[in-house]
VOROSE-704978 format. One record per atom (N, C-alpha, C): residue number from 0; atom name; residue in one letter; x, y, z. Coordinates in steps of 0.1 Angstrom, whole numbers, always signed. Layout:
BEGIN
<rec kevo="NUM" rokol="CA" baza="A" c1="X" c2="Y" c3="Z"/>
...
END
This chain:
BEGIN
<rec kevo="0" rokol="N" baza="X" c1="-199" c2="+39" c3="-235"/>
<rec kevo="0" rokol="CA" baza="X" c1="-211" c2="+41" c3="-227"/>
<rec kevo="0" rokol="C" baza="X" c1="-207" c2="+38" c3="-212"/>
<rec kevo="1" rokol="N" baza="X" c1="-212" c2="+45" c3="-202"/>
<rec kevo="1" rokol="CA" baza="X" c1="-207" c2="+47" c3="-190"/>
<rec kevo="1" rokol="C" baza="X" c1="-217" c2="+39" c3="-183"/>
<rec kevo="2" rokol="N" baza="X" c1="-219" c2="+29" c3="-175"/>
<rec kevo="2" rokol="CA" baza="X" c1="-226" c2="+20" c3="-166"/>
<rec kevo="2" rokol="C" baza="X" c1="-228" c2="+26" c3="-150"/>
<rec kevo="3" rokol="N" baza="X" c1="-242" c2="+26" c3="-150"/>
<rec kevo="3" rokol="CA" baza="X" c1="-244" c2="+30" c3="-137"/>
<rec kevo="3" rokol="C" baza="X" c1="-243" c2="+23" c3="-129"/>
<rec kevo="4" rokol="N" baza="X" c1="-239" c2="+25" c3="-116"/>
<rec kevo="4" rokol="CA" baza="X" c1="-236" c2="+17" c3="-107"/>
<rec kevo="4" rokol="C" baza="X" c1="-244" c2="+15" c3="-94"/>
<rec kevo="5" rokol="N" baza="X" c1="-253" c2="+11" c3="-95"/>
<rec kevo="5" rokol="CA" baza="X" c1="-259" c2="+6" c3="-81"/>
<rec kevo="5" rokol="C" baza="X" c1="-255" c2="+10" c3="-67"/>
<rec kevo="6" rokol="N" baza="X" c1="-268" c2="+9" c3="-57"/>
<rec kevo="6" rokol="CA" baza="X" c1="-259" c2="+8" c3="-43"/>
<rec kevo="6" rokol="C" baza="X" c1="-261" c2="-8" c3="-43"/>
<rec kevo="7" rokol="N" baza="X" c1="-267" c2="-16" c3="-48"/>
<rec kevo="7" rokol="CA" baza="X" c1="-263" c2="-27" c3="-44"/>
<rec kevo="7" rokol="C" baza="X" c1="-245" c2="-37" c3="-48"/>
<rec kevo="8" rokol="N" baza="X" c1="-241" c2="-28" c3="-61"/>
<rec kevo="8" rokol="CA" baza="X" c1="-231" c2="-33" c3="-69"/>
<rec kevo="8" rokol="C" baza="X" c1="-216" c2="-20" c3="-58"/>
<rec kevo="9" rokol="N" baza="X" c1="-222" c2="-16" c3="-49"/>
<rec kevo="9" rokol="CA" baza="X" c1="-211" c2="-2" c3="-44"/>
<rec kevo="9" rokol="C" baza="X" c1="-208" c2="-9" c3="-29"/>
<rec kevo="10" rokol="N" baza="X" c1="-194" c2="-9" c3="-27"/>
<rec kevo="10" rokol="CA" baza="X" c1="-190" c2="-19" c3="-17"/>
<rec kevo="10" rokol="C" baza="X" c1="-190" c2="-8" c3="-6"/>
<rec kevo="11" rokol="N" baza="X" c1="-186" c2="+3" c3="-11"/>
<rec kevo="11" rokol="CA" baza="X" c1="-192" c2="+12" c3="+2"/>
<rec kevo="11" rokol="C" baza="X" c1="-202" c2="+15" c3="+7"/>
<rec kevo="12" rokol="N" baza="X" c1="-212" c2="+15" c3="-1"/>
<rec kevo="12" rokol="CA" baza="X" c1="-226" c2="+17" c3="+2"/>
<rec kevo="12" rokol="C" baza="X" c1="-233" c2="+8" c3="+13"/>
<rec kevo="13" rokol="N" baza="X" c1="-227" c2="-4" c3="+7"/>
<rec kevo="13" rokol="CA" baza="X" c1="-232" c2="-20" c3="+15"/>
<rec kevo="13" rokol="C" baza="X" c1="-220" c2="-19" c3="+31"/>
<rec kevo="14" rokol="N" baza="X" c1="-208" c2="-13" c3="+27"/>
<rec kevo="14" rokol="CA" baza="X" c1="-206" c2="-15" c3="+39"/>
<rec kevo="14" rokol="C" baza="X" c1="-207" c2="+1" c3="+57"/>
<rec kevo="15" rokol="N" baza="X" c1="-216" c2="+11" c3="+45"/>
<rec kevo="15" rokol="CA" baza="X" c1="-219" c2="+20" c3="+53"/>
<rec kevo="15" rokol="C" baza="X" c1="-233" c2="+16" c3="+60"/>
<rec kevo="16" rokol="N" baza="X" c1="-244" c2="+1" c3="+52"/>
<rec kevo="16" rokol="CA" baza="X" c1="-256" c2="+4" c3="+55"/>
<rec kevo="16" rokol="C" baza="X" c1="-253" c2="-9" c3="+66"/>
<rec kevo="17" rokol="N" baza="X" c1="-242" c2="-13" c3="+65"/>
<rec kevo="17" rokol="CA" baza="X" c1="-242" c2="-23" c3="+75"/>
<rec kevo="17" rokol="C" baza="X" c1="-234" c2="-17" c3="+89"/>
<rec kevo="18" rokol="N" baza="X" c1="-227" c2="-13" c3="+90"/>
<rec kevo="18" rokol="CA" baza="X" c1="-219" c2="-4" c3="+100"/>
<rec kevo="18" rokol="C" baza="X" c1="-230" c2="+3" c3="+112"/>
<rec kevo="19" rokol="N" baza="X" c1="-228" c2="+0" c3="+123"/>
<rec kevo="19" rokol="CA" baza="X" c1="-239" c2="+3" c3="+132"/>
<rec kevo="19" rokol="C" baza="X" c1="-237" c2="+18" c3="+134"/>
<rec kevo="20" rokol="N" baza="X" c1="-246" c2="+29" c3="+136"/>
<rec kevo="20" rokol="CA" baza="X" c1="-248" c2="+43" c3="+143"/>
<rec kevo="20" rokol="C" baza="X" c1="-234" c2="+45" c3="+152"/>
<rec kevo="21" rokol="N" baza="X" c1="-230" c2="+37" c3="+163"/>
<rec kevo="21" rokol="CA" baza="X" c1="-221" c2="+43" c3="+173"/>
<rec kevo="21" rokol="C" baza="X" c1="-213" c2="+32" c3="+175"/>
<rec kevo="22" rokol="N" baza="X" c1="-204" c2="+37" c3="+185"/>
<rec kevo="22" rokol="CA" baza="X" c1="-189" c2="+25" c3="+184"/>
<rec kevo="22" rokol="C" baza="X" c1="-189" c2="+26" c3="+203"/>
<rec kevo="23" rokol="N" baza="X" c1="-185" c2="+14" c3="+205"/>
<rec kevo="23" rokol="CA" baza="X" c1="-182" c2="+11" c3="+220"/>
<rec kevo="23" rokol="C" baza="X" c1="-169" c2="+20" c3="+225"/>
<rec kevo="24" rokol="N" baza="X" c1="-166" c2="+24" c3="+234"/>
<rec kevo="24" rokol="CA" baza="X" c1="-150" c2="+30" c3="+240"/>
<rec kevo="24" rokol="C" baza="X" c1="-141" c2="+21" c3="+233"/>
<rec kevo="25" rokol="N" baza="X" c1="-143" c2="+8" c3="+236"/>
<rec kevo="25" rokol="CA" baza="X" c1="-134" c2="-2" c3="+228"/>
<rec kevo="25" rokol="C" baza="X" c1="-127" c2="-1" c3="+216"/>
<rec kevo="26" rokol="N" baza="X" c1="-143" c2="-3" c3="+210"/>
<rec kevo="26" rokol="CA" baza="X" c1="-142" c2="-1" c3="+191"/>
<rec kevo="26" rokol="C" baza="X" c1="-135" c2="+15" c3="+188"/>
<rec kevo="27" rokol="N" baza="X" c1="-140" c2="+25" c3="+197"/>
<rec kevo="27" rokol="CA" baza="X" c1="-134" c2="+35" c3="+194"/>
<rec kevo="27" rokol="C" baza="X" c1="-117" c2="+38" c3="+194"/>
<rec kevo="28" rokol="N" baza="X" c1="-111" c2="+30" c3="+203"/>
<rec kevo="28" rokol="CA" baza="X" c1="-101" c2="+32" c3="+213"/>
<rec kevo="28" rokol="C" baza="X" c1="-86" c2="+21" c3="+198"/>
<rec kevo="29" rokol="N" baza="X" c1="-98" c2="+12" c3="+193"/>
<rec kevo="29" rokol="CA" baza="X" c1="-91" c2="+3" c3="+186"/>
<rec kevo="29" rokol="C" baza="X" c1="-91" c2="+9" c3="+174"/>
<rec kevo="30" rokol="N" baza="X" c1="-101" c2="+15" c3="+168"/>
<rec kevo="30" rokol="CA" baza="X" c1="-101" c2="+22" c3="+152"/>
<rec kevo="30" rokol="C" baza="X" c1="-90" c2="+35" c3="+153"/>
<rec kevo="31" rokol="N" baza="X" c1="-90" c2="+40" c3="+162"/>
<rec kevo="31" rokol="CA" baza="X" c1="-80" c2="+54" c3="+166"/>
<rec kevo="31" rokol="C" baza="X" c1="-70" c2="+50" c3="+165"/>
<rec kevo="32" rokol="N" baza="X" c1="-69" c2="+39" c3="+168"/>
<rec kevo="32" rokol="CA" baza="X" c1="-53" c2="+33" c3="+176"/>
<rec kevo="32" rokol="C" baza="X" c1="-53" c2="+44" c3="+187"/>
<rec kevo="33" rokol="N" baza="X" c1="-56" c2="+47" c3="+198"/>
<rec kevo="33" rokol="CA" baza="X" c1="-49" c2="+57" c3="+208"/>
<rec kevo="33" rokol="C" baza="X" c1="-54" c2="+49" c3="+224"/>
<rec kevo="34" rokol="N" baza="X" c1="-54" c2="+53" c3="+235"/>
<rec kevo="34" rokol="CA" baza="X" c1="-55" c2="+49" c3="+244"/>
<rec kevo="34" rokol="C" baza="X" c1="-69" c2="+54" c3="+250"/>
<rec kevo="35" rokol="N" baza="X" c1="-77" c2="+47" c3="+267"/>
<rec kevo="35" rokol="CA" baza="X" c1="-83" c2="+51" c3="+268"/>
<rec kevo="35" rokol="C" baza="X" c1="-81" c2="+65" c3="+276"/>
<rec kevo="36" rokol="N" baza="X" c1="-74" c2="+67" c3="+281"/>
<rec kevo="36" rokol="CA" baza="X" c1="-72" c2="+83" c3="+285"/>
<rec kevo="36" rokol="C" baza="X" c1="-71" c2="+92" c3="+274"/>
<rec kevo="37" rokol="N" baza="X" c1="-67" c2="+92" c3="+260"/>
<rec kevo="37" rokol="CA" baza="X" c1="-65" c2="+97" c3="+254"/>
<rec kevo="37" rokol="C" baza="X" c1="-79" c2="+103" c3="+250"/>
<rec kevo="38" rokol="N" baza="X" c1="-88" c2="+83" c3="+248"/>
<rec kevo="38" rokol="CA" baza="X" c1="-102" c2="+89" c3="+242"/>
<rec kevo="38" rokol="C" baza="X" c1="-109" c2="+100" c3="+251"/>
<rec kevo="39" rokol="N" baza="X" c1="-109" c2="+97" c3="+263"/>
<rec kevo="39" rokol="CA" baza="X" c1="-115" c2="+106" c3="+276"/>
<rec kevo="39" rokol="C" baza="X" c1="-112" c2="+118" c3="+273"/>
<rec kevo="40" rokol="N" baza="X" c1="-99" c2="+123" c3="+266"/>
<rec kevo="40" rokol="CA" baza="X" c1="-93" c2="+135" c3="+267"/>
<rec kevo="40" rokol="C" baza="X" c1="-105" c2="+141" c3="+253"/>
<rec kevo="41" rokol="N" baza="X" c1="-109" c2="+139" c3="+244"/>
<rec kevo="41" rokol="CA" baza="X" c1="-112" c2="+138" c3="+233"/>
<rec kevo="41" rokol="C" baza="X" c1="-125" c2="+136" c3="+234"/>
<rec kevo="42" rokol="N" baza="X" c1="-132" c2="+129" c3="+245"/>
<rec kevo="42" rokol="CA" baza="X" c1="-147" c2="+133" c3="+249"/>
<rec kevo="42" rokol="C" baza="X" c1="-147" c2="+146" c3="+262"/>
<rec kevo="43" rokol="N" baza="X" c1="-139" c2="+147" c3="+263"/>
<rec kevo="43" rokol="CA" baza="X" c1="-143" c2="+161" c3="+278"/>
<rec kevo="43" rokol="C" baza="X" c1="-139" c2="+175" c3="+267"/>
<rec kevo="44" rokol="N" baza="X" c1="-134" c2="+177" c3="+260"/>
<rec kevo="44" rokol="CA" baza="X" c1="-129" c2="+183" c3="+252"/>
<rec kevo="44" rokol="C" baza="X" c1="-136" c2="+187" c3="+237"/>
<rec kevo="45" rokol="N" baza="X" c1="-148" c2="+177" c3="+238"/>
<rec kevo="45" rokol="CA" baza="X" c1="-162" c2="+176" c3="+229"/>
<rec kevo="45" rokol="C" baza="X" c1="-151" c2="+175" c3="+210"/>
<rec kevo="46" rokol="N" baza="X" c1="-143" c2="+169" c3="+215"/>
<rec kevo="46" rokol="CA" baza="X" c1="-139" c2="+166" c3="+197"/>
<rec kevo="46" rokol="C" baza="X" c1="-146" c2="+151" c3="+192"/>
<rec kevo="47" rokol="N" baza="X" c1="-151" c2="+148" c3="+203"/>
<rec kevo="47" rokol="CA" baza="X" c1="-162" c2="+132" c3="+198"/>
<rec kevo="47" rokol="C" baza="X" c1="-175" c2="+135" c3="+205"/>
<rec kevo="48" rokol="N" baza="X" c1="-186" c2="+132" c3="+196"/>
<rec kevo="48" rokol="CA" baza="X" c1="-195" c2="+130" c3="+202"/>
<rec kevo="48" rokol="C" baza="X" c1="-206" c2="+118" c3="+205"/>
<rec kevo="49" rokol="N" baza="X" c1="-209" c2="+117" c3="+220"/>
<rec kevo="49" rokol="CA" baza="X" c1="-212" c2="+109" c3="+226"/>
<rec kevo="49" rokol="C" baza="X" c1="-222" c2="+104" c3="+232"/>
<rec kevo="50" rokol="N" baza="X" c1="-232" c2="+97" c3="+237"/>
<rec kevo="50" rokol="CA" baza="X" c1="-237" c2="+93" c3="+251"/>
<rec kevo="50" rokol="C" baza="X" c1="-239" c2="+82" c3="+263"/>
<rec kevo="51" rokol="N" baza="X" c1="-247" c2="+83" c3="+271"/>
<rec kevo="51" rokol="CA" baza="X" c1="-246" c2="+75" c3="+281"/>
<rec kevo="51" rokol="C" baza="X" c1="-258" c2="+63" c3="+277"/>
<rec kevo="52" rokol="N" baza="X" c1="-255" c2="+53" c3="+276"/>
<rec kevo="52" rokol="CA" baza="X" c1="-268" c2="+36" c3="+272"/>
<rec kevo="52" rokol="C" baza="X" c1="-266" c2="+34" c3="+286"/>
<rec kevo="53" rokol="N" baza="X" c1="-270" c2="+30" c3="+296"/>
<rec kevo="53" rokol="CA" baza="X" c1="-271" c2="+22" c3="+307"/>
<rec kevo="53" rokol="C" baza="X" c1="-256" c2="+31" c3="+316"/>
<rec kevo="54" rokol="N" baza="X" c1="-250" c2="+17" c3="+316"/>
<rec kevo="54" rokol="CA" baza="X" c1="-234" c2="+19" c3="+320"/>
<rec kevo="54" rokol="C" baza="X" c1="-222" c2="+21" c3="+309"/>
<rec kevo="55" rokol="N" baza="X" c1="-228" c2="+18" c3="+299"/>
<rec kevo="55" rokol="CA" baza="X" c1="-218" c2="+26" c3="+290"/>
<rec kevo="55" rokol="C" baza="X" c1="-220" c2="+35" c3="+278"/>
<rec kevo="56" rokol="N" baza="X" c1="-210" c2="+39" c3="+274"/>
<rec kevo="56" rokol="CA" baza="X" c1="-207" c2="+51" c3="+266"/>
<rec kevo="56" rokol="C" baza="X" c1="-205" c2="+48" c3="+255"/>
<rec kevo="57" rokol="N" baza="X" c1="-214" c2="+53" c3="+241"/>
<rec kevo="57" rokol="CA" baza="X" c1="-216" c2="+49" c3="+226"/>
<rec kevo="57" rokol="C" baza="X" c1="-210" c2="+64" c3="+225"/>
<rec kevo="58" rokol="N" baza="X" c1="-201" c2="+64" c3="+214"/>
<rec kevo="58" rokol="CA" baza="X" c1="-196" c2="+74" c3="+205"/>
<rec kevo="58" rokol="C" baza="X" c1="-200" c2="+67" c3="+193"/>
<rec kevo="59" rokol="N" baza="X" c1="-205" c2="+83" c3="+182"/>
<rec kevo="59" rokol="CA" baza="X" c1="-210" c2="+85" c3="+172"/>
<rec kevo="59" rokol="C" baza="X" c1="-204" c2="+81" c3="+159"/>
<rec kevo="60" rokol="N" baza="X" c1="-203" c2="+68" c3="+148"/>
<rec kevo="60" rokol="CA" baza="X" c1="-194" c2="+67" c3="+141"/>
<rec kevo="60" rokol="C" baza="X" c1="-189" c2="+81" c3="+133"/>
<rec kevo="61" rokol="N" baza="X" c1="-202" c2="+91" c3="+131"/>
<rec kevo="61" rokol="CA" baza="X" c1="-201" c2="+102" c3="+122"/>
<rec kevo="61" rokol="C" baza="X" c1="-190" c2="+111" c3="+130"/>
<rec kevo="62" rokol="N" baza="X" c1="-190" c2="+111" c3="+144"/>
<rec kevo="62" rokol="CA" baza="X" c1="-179" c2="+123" c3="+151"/>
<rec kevo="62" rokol="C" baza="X" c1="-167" c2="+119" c3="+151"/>
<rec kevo="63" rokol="N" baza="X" c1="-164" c2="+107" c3="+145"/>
<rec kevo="63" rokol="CA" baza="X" c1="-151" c2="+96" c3="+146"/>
<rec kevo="63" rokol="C" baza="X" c1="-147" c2="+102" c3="+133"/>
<rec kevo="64" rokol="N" baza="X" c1="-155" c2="+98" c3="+127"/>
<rec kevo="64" rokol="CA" baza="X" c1="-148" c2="+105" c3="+108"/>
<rec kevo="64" rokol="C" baza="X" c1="-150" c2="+114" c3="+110"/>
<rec kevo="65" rokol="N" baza="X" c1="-157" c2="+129" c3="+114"/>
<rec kevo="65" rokol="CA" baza="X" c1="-157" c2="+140" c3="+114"/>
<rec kevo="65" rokol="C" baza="X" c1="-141" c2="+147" c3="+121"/>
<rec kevo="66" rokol="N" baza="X" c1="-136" c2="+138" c3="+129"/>
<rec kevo="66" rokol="CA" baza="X" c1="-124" c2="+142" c3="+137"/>
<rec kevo="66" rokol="C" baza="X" c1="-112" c2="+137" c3="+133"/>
<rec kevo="67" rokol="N" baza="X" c1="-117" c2="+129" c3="+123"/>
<rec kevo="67" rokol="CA" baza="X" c1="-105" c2="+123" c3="+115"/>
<rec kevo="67" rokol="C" baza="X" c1="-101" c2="+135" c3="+104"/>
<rec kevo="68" rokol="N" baza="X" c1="-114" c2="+139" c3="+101"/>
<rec kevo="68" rokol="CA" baza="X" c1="-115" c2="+147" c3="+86"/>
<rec kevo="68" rokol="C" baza="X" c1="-106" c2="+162" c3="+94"/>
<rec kevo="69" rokol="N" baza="X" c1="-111" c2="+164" c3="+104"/>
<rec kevo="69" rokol="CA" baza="X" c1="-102" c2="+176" c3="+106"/>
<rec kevo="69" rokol="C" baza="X" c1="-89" c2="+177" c3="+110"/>
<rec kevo="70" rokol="N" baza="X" c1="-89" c2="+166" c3="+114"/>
<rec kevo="70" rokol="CA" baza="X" c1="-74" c2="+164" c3="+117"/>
<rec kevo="70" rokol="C" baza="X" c1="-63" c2="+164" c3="+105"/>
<rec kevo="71" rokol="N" baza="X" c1="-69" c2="+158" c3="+96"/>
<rec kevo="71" rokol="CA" baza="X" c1="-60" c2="+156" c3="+84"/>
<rec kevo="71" rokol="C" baza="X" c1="-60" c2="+172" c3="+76"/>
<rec kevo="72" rokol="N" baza="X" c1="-70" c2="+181" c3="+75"/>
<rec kevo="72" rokol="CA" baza="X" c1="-71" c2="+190" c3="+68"/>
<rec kevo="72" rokol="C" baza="X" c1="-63" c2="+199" c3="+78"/>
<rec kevo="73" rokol="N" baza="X" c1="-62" c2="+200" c3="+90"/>
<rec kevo="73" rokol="CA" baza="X" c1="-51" c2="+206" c3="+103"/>
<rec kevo="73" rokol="C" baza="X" c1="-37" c2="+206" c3="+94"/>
<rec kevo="74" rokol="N" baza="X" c1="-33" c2="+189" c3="+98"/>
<rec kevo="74" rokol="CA" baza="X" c1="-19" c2="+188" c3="+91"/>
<rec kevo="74" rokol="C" baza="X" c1="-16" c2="+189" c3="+82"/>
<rec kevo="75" rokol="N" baza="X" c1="-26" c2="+193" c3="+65"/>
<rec kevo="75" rokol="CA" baza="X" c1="-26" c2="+196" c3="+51"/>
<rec kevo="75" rokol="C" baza="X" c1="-21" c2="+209" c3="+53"/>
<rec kevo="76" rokol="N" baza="X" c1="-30" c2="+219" c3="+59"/>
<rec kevo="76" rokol="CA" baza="X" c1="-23" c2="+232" c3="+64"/>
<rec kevo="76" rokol="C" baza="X" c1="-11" c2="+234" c3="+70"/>
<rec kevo="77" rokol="N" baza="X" c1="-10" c2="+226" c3="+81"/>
<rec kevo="77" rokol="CA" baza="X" c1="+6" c2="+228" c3="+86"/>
<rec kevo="77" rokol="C" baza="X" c1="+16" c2="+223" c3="+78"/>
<rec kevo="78" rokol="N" baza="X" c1="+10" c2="+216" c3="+70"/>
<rec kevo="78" rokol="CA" baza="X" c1="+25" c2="+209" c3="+57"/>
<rec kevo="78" rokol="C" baza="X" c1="+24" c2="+221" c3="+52"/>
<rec kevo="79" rokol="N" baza="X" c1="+14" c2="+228" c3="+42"/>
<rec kevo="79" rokol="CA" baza="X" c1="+15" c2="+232" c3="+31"/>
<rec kevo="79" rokol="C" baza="X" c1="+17" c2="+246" c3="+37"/>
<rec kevo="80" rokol="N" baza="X" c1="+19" c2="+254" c3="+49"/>
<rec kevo="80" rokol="CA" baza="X" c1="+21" c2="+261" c3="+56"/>
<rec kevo="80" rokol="C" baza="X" c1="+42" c2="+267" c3="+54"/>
<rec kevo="81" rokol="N" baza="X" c1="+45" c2="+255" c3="+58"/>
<rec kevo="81" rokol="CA" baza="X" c1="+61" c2="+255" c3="+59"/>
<rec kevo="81" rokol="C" baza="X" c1="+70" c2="+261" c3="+71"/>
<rec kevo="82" rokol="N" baza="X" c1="+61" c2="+268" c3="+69"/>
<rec kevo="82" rokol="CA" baza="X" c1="+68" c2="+275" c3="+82"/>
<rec kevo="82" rokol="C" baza="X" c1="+69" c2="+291" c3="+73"/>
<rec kevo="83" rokol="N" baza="X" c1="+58" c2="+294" c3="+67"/>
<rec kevo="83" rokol="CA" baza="X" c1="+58" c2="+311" c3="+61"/>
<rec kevo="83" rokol="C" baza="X" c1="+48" c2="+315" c3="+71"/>
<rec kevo="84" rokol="N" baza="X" c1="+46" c2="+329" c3="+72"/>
<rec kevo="84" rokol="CA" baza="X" c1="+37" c2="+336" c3="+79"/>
<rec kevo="84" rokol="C" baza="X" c1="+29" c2="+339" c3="+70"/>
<rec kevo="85" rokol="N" baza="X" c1="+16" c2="+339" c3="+76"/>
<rec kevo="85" rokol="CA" baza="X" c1="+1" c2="+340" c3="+67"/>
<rec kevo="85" rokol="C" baza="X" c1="+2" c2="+360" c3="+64"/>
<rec kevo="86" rokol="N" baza="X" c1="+8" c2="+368" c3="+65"/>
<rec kevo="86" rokol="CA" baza="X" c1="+17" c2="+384" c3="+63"/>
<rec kevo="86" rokol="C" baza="X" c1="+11" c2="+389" c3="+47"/>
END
């Protein structure tokens, strides 16, 4: 018999409903691992999406995984690619 599983018993669920909407330049800069010119390159370029609070700039947790997710499915193709022509 197969046991249903709760969002309260789902360690993801608990840790998506806790996870705030947006991430600071910081938080973003530190989850990427990449630099802040890098991130700049990656908001002018609209591969994150963003806005202005006051004086600073919240990026969207959802365009952070959205850009992760294509990034990875990018380089699934260029692996699984080889170097043949699409012909």
């Amino acid at each position: 018999m197969r046991k249903i599983i709760t969002s309260k018993e789902c360690p993801s669920s608990t840790a998506l409903r806790e996870r705030p909407l947006v991430a600071s330049v910081n938080e973003c800069m530190h989850f990427l691992k990449i630099g802040r010119a890098k991130l700049y390159q990656l908001l002018a370029g609209n591969e994150l999406e963003s806005y202005r609070e006051g004086r600073s700039r919240k990026i969207l947790w959802r365009s952070i995984e959205t850009y992760i997710e294509r990034r990875l499915h990018d380089e699934t193709r260029r692996r699984n690619r080889g170097g043949l022509s699409d012909d």
